[in-house]
Every structure is written in structure tokens, then in C-alpha cells.
N, C-alpha and C positions, 0 to 999 in steps of 0.2 A: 504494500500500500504506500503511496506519496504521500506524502503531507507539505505543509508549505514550507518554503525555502529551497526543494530540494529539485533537482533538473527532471523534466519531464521524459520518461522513454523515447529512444527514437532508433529507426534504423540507420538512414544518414540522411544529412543534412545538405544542400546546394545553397545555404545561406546560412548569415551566420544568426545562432541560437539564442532564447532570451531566459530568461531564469524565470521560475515560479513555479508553484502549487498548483496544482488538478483539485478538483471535488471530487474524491472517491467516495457514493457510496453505493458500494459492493462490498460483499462476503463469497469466500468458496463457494463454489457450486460443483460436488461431486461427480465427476464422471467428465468434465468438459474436455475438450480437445487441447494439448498444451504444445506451444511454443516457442521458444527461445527467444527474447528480444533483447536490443542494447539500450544498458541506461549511461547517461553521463553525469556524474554526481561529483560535483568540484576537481573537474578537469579527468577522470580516472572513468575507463571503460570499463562496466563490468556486463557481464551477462546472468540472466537471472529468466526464472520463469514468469510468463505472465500474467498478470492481476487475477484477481478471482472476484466472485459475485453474487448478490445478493438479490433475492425476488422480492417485488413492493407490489401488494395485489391490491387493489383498491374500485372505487363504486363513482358513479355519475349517474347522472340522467339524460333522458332520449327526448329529441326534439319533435317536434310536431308534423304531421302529415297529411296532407291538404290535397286529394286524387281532383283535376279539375280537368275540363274540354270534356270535348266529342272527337271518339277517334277516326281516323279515316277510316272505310270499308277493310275488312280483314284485319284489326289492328286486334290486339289482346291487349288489354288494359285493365284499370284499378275500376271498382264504382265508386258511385259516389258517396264516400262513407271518410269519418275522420278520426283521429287515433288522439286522447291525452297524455302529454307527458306522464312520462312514469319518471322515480326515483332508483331504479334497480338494473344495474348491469345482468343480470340473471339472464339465462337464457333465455331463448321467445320459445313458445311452444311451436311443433310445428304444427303444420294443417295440412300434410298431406301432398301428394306430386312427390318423385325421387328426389334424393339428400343433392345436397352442390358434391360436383365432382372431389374426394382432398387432391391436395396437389395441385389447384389450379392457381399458378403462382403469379404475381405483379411485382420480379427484380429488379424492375427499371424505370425511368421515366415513361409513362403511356406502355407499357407493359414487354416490350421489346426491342433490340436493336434498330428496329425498321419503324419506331413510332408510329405504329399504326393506330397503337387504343382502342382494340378487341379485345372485350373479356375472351376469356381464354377459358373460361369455368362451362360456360352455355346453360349456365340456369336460369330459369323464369325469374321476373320481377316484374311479374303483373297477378297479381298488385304487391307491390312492395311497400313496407311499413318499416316503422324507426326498428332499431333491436342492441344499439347500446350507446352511450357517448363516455370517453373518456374524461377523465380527471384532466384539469391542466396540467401542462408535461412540461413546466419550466422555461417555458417563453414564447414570443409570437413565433407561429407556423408560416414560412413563408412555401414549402417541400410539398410535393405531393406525395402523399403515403404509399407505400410498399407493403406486399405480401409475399412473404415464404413460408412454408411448411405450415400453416396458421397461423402464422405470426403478424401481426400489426407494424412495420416501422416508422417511426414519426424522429423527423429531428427538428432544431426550432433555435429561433435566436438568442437566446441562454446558451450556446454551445453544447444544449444538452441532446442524449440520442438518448429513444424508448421505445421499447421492443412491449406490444399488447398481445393477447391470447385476442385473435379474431374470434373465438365463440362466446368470450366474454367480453371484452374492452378492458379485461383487468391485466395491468402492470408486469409484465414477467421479471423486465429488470429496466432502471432506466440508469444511466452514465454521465456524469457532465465531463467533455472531456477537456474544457479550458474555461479560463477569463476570458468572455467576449470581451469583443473592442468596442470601445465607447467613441463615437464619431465627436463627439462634442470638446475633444481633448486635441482633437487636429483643428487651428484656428484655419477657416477661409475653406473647410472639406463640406462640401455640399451633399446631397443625398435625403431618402425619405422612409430609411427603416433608422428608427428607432424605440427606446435610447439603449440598444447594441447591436450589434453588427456578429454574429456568431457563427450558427448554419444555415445560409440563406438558398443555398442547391439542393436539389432532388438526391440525395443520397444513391448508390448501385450497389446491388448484392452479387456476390459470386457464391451460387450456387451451389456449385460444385466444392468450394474451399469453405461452405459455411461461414462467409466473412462478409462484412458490410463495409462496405468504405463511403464516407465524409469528408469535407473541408471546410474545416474551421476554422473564421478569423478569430484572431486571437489578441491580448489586449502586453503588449513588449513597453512598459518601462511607460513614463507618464504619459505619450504622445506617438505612441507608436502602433505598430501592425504587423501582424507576418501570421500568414495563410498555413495551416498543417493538413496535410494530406493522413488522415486517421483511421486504422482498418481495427474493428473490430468485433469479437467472434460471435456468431450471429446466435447461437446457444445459451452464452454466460456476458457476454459484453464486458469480457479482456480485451484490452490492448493489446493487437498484434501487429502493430504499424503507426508508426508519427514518426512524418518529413515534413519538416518548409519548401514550401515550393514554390516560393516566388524566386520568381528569375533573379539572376544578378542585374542593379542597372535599374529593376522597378522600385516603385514608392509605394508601399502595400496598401496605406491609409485610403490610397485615390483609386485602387483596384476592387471591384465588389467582383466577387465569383457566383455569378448568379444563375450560370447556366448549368443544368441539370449534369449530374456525373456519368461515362458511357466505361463501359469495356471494351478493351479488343486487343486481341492477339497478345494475354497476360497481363495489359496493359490498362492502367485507369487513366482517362482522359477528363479532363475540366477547361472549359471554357472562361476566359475573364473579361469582365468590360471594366465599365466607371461606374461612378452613382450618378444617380437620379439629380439630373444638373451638368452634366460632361464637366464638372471641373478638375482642374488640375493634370497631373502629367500623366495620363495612363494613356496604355494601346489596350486594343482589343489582343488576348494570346489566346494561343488553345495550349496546354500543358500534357505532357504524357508520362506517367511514371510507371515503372514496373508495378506489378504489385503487392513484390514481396521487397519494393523499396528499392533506390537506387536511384543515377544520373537524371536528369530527367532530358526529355526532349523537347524542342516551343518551336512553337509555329509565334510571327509577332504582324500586327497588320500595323499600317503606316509607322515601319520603322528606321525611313529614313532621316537624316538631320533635320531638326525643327518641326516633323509631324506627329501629332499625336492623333488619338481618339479611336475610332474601328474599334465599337466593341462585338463580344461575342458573346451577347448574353441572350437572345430568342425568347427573349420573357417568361425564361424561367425551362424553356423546354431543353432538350440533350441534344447531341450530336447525333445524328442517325450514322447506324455503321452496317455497309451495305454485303451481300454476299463476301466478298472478296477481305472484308476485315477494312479496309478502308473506310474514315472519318468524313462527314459531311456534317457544313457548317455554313450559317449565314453573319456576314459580316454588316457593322452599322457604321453611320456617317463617319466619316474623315473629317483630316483639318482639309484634305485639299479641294480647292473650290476653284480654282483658275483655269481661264478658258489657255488649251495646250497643254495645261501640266501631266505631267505622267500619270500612268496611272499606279493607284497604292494598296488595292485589295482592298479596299474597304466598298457598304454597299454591291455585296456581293456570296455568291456561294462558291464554296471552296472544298474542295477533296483533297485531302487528306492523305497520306501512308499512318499508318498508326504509328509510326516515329517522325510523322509531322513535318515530312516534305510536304512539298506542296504539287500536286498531279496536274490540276487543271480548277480551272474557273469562269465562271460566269457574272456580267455586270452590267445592268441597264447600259444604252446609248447615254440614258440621260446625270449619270453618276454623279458628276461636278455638281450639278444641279441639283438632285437630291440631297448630296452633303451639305448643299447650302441653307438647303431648307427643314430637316430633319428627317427626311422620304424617303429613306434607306430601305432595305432589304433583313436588319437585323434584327426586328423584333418577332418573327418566329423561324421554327429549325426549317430545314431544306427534308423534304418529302421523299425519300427514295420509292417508286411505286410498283417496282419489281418484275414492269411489263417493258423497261428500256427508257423510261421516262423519270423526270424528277420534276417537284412542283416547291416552288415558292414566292409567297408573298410576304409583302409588309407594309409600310406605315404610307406608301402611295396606292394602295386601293388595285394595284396592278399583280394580277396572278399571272405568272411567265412558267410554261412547259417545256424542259429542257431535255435535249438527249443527253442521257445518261453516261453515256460512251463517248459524247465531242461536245459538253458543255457550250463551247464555243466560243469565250472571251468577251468583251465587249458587243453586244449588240447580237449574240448567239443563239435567242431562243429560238425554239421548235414553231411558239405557238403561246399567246399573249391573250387577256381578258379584261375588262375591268371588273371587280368584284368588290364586295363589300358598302354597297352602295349608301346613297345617304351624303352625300360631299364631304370636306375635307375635317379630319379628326377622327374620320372611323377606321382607325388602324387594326391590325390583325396581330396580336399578342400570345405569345406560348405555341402549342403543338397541337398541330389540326388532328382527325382520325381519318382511317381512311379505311372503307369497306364494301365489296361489292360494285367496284367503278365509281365510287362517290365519297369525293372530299367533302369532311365537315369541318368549316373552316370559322375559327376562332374570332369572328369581328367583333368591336368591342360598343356595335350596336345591335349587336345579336348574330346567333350563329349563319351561317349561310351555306347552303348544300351545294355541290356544285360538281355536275359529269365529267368523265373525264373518256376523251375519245382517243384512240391509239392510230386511226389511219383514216385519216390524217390525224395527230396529234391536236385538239382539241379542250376547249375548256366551255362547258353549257352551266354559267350559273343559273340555278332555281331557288328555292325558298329562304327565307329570312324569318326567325327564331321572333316575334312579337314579343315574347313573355319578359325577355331581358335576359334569357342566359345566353352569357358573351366569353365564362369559363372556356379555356382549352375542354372542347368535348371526349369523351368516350363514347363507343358505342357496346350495349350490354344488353343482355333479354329482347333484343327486337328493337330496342328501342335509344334513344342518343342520349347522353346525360352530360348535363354541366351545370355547374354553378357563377350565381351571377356576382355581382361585385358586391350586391348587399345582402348575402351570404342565404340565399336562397337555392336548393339543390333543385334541378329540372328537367325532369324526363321526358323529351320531344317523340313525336312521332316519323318518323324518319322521310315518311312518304310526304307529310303535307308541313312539318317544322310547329306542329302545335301543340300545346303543354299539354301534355295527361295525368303526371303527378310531378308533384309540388308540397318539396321539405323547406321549413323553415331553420337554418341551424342558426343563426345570428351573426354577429360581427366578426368578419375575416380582416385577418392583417395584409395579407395581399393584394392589388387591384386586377388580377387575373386567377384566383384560386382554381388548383388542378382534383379533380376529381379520377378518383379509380377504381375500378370493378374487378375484383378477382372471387376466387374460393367463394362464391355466391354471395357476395357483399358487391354493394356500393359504398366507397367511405367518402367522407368529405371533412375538409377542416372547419374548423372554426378557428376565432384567434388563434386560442393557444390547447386545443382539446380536438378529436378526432372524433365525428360522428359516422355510425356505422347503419346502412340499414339494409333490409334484408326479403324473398320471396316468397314464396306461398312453401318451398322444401324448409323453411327453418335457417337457425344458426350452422355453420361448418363444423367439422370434428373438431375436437382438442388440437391442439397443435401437435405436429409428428417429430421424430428426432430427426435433427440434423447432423453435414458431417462431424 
């Protein structure tokens, strides 16, 4: 166990180190998988096994449920009937219809490398009703929750991570794994999470290694920052991994890591922009670390003399990483704006090697121009579609279909739209889904459905989400889910985009909150608490062992 004063575990470091205390509270947990990690404790390596842990089971209440519309012809949906808060995490009884698949997991941002945001379980959830809400877990949620093995993970701006029993909401173990940084300690640092800055990215599980990894800002000496890259065991919540990984040469305070965390090829990948405000000296980077620690690799956008900005944050959504293990990634406004100037990778989508070369790219004709105006391509991920095609949009209302194969540089697309309609300010935030030849794309004046044609290469928008959900969608049970900015969960109809049921969870800390559907749940955040609800099969099993 740490206690304060003493150097925090780490495997290695690409930057240098700050001194201070962890919150541990864990105890043993019998049986867990162990180890080996390095600590540095006043200049002296030692090796030592890692932490051990402690279960915190605890109780909430379930928010309210509001089944509304008429659905199109064929639709399976809720009636009209309304559900009271209850006081009790306890299981819901069921009512019949087969159990949710176990095993139907959500490791990643939108539930796979290919961010598509298909439940993955195939249970009903008509009609779905509440069936738990978490405790506050230690600070605002800005992460979309994750499922393993029935497990709940939630991380949150406290630096803390917490791992729930999906059949109940209750605690298995929760972690804080540092001092969030306190933005108010950097004079002139702009931005709009506060008052800390801790786990503000979608967390990724590796499966297979039973290990969850995070990036945590962390609070270095009175006025300072520096980003840990934190793997920890997805059973007991030891520490099996803390590196800094901010590049040499960056200013951590003015870097927010906001884009969801991806795997590939061994590898943990994170995306960096700025805060909310572009101020100060940051580029947009994509980072890549082994995952059992080590060099890291950076990709950096506008990183020649005197440019900053290109961030790489998609509002919160991951990298899609395509067949081949390759990184796909949408870049935001530059400093460059000069009619002639070269060009900087910024406003634009960019492929990846998973060690962060750079393959090929795509970038509006209109680029300079966009960077001038804030019209970028960066506030959501690049769409891999698996038919030869890639789809992305952003903050100019313009959806561009790209071949997959010959991006094309400057001026490259396949095949262009306008979307999102409504005039200027309806931007496309976070990670669209995609299912059945139809993008559901995240506008932030409601969702918008939209065909996708292969030959020719085509884009047919149709409907527009009325109700206000503008959340990054999933699609679950037949039916499309998101939540809206005033923390309302909402279950469209896919064919006509009109509400059928309708959660009230309350106040979310994000202005894009991601919603997810696994192991026959729908979760959603709230601030600082995870509500969970559920179909006509009941709750999921217990949770199963991991490795």
C-alpha cells in the first residue's frame, strides 16, 4: 500500500516524474492474478508485487420511466405505462422472454474497434424499465461506461476508476488512482471541466489480459500536470501499469486527453487536444504505448515552428482501428489560416500505423477556411464502414464518403452531403453508430439517420430525432438510444426517429453524454453515478471470472 510522500508505481517513465501519494482504498482480494511492477521510492528501484483490494458494495436508486409516441408499423415497443423511483439496487424480477446472453461485453468506446454501437447482447428492451443506479463514484463522469464479464466500469474526474456488478449496481471495488489536476492553479489555462481535471476519456479493456487501462491527469507540485497512462487488473483493481506520457517538449496543463482510449497491435493508443477555449501551447497528438509499458510512439499535428492547435479529441469518441490494426483519427482547427500556406494535418482524417506513422489523409478543399472559423472535421471519430468506405463529419454540417484505400488528400472525397440541418451551430459531436446501411449521426440538434450507398458511393440523409436526443447514439433491441444534454435517456425508432421510451436520469456533467448497451442493459450517466436499465429477460448473471 502507498501512503503519502512516497513515489507512485511505475513501469517507465518518457518524462520526468512528480512525487506524491495515491488514495488507496483496497485490501487483498484472494485469488487475483499477480504481477510484478516497479516502484521508485527516493531514487532506488525496487520490484515488489502488486496492490491488493478491497470490495465496497453499496445501494442507490433508479430513475424514472416515461414509455411515450406511437410507433411506426412493425415497431415492438413499451405501452403506455410509468414506473416510480424505487430506493433499492436489488435485482428486478424478471417477466419472462430468455435471460440476456452472459458474455455480451462493451470493452471499448461504442463497443468495438470499428465504433459501430451495436449491442452485441441482442436482447429485447421493449419495454425497458429502470433496474439500478449507482452511488456517486467520486466525481463528475465525463467516460462512457464499459462492460466485461458483468462488470460495470465507470471512471470520473476525481481520478477515480469503479468497477459495479451489472446485476446489481453495487461497488465491487472502486480505486482513486491520483490527485486530479486542478485547472485553476494554471493562471490564463482556459477550459470547462471542473474544479479537476482527472479521467476525462472512455477508459479500454483488454480482455484477454483482464486489464483496464486509463489516463489520468494528475495534479505535479503547485501549478502543474502530467498525464499517467494506468492499467489496472480488471478483477481486484491492482496496479499493473503507471507511465507519463506526455511527450517531451509538451505543456500538460494546456493538453486535455479527451478522446476515448483504442487498442491495437499490444498497443494503447490516446488521442490529445486543448481545453475548451484553444488556449495556450498544445497540438493535437495521438500517443501509443505498449501495454505492458515502455517508449512511446506520437503522431503531433501542426508541428511545425510557430503552429499550434489540431486537436484530436472527436468529442469524446476513440480512434477506430480498422481490419489491418491501423489507427483512424479526425483532426481539429489549426493555427494555419493563410491563403498558400502549406498544409498541417489539421481538419482532417488521418490513418495511422499503430506506431503512429502517418499512411495517408484526407482534408476538405476548404481547410484554411475552416480553421479560420472553427469548421473543422474534429469533433467526431472517422467511421470505418467495412464495405471500402469511411464516413466523416463535423462542426461544418458536411458529411464526406471516403475510399478507404486512396483517402485522397486534399479535396479526395468519394462523395459529399450536407447533413445535420438546421444552419450554423449544429455540429456533430462524439461517435455516430452504424447498422444495416444507416449512419446514426450525433447532431447536436438531434440525431439524424442517414443511407449510405456503395455504387456509387453515396450519402441519403432522412430523419431528424425531434425529442432532443443529440447523445453519441447506440443502437440496441431494435431500437436507437441516446441521451440528451439535459440528461434524459431516449429510445428512437429507427425507421421514423420518434421517441418511444423516455428515462429521466438528471444532471450530466458532459455536453455530449455516451450511452451503452451490453449484457442486456442500457447504462447511462448521470453526473457523477451510472444508471442502468433493463428488458422484459430481467437483470444479467452475476459477474463471471476473469483472467
Amino acid at each position: 500500500m502507498l501512503s503519502g510522500g512516497q513515489q507512485r508505481r511505475t513501469t517507465v517513465d518518457i518524462a520526468p516524474r512528480h512525487t506524491g501519494g495515491v488514495g488507496d482504498d483496497l485490501e487483498t482480494t484472494p485469488g487475483r492474478r499477480r504481477r510484478v511492477v516497479v516502484a521508485v521510492v527516493a531514487g532506488v528501484v525496487v520490484a515488489a508485487s502488486a496492490a491488493a483490494v478491497t470490495a465496497l458494495v453499496s445501494s442507490g436508486s433508479s430513475p424514472s420511466l416515461t414509455p411515450l409516441g406511437a410507433p411506426s408499423a412493425g415497431a415492438h415497443v413499451a405501452p403506455a405505462t410509468s414506473t416510480a423511483p424505487t430506493t433499492s439496487t436489488s435485482p428486478a424480477p424478471t417477466t419472462g422472454g430468455a435471460a440476456p446472453p452472459a458474455g455480451a461485453d462493451w470493452p471499448t468506446y461504442h463497443g468495438n474497434g470499428a465504433r459501430t454501437g451495436v449491442d452485441p447482447a441482442g436482447a429485447s428492451l421493449s419495454p425497458a424499465r429502470p433496474a439500478w443506479t449507482s452511488v456517486p463514484l467520486g466525481g463528475r463522469i465525463y467516460a462512457e461506461p464499459l462492460v466485461v464479464a458483468g462488470r460495470v466500469i465507470a471512471a470520473t474526474e476525481g481520478d477515480t476508476v469503479a468497477v459495479l456488478s451489472a446485476r446489481s449496481g453495487a461497488v465491487l471495488w472502486k480505486r482513486t488512482v491520483g490527485t486530479p489536476f486542478r485547472p485553476s492553479t494554471v493562471p490564463g489555462l482556459c477550459g470547462d471541466i471542473s474544479p479537476t481535471v482527472g479521467i476525462t476519456s472512455t477508459p479500454v479493456v483488454d480482455v484477454g489480459r483482464g486489464e483496464v487501462f486509463v489516463v489520468a491527469d494528475e495534479q505535479v507540485g503547485p501549478s502543474g500536470a502530467a498525464h499517467h497512462l494506468i492499467g489496472l487488473d480488471l478483477a481486484t483493481g491492482a496496479v499493473l501499469l503507471d507511465q507519463v506520457i506526455d511527450p517531451a517538449g509538451t505543456d500538460p496543463p494546456f493538453q486535455l486527453q479527451r478522446a476515448g482510449l483504442a487498442l491495437s497491435a499490444g498497443r494503447v493508443i490516446a488521442g490529445f487536444g486543448g481545453n475548451y477555449g484553444d488556449c495556450g501551447p498544445y497540438h493535437g497528438l495521438v500517443v501509443s504505448v505498449p501495454e505492458g509499458g515502455g517508449p512511446a510512439d506520437v503522431f503531433a499535428v501542426d508541428s511545425a515552428p510557430g503552429q499550434r492547435e489540431g486537436a484530436v479529441w472527436m468529442g469524446g469518441a476513440a480512434p477506430a482501428i480498422d481490419a489491418s490494426g491501423n489507427v483512424w483519427v479526425a483532426t481539429g482547427n489549426g493555427s494555419t489560416t493563410r491563403p498558400g500556406a502549406p498544409y498541417d494535418h489539421s481538419d482532417a482524417v488521418l490513418e495511422l500505423s499503430p506506431t503512429m506513422q502517418l499512411l495517408q489523409y484526407f482534408a476538405p478543399s476548404s481547410w484554411r477556411s475552416d480553421n479560420a472559423v472553427d469548421a473543422d472535421l474534429g469533433s467526431t471519430a472517422p467511421m470505418v464502414l467495412g464495405d471500402g468506405l469511411v464516413f466523416q463529419i463535423g462542426k461544418s454540417q458536411t458529411g464526406y464518403l471516403l475510399h478507404q484505400g486512396a483517402l485522397g488528400g486534399i479535396g479526395g472525397q468519394a462523395a459529399s452531403a450536407r447533413l445535420c440541418p438546421g444552419g450554423g451551430g449544429n455540429d456533430a459531436d462524439g461517435g455516430s453508430a452504424w447498422n444495416a446501411g444507416v449512419l446514426y449521426i450525433p447532431c447536436s440538434r438531434g440525431i439524424q439517420a442517414v443511407a449510405v450507398g456503395t455504387s456509387p458511393p453515396s450519402l441519403s440523409p432522412s430523419w431528424v430525432a425531434a425529442g432532443g436526443a443529440s447523445g453519441p447514439p447506440v443502437v440496441a433491441g431494435g431500437l436507437v438510444w441516446s441521451e440528451t444534454r439535459g440528461g434524459v435517456v431516449e429510445a428512437l425508432d429507427p425507421a421514423t426517429g420518434a421517441t418511444v421510451q423516455r428515462f429521466a436520469v438528471g444532471a450530466v456533467a458532459t455536453s455530449f453524454p455516451a450511452v451503452t448497451a451490453a449484457d442486456g442493459l442500457v447504462l447511462a450517466v448521470g453526473s457523477e453515478e451510472v444508471h442502468a436499465f433493463c428488458g422484459p429477460a430481467g437483470l444479467p448473471p452475476p459477474p463471471s471470472a476473469v483472467a
